[in-house]
C-alpha positions as CSV (number, residue, x, y, z in Angstrom):
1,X,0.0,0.0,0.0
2,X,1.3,3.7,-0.8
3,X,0.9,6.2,0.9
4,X,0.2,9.7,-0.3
5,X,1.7,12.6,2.0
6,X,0.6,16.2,1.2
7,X,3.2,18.9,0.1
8,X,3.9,22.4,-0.3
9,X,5.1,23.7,-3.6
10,X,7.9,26.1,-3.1
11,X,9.7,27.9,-6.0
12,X,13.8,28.3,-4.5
13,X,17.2,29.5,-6.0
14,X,19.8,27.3,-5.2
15,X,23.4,28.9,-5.7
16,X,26.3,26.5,-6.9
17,X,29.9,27.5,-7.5
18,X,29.6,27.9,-11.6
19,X,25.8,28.3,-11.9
20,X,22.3,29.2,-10.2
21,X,19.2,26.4,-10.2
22,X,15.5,27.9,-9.8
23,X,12.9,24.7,-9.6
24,X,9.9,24.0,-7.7
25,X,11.1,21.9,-4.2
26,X,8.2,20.1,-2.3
27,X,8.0,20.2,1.7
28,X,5.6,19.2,4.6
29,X,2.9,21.9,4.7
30,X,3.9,24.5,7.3
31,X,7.4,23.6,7.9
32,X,10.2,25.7,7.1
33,X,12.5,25.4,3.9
34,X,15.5,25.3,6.4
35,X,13.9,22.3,8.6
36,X,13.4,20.9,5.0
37,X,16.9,20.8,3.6
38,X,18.2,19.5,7.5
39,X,15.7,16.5,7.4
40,X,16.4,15.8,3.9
41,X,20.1,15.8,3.8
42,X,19.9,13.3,6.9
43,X,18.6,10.9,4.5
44,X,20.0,11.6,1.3
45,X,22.5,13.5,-0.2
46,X,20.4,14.9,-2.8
47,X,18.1,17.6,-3.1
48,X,15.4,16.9,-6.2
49,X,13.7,20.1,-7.7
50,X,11.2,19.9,-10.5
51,X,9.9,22.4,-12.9
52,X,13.9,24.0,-13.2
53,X,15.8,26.2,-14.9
54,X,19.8,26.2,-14.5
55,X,20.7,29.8,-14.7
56,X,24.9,29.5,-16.3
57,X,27.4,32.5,-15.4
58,X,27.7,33.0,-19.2
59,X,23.6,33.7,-19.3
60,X,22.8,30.7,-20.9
61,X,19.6,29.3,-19.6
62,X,18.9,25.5,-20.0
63,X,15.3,24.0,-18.8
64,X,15.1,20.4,-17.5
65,X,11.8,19.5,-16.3
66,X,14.2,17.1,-12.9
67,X,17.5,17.9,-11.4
68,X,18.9,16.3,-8.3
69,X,21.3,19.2,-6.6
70,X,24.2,17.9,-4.3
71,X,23.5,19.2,-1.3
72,X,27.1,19.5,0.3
73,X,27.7,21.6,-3.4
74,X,25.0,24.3,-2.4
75,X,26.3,27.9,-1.6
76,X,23.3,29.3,-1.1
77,X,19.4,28.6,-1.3
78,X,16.2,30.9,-1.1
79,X,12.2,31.0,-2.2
80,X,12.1,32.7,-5.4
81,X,8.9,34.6,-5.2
């Protein structure tokens, strides 16, 4: 049996050394994207966005519809409202 759990839809920039990543990360309703990148790197070492767009330092912008992000590579990471 699978289980369904509910999620938020949050839109984040994730800042890596040679190039930016905006996508759509999904958390637990109300929690925090902080609290969400602490319990997820506990059990992977992965961070999966959908929806994304990798932002190059040239300004060449390539859409992927799934990236996995290392999450020990991550410089920075905010919503993008």
């Amino acid at each position: 049996m699978q289980l369904k759990v509910e999620k938020d839809k949050v839109r984040v920039l994730v800042y890596l050394k040679d190039f930016k990543v905006r996508g759509t990360l999904y958390i637990l309703p109300n929690s925090r994207l902080s609290d969400n990148l602490s319990f997820t790197s506990k059990k992977t070492d992965f961070l999966p966005l959908t929806d994304c767009e990798i932002l190059f330092n040239d300004g060449n912008v390539k859409k992927v519809e799934f990236v996995l992000v290392q999450i020990a590579s991550i410089i920075m990471i905010h919503e993008d409202k």
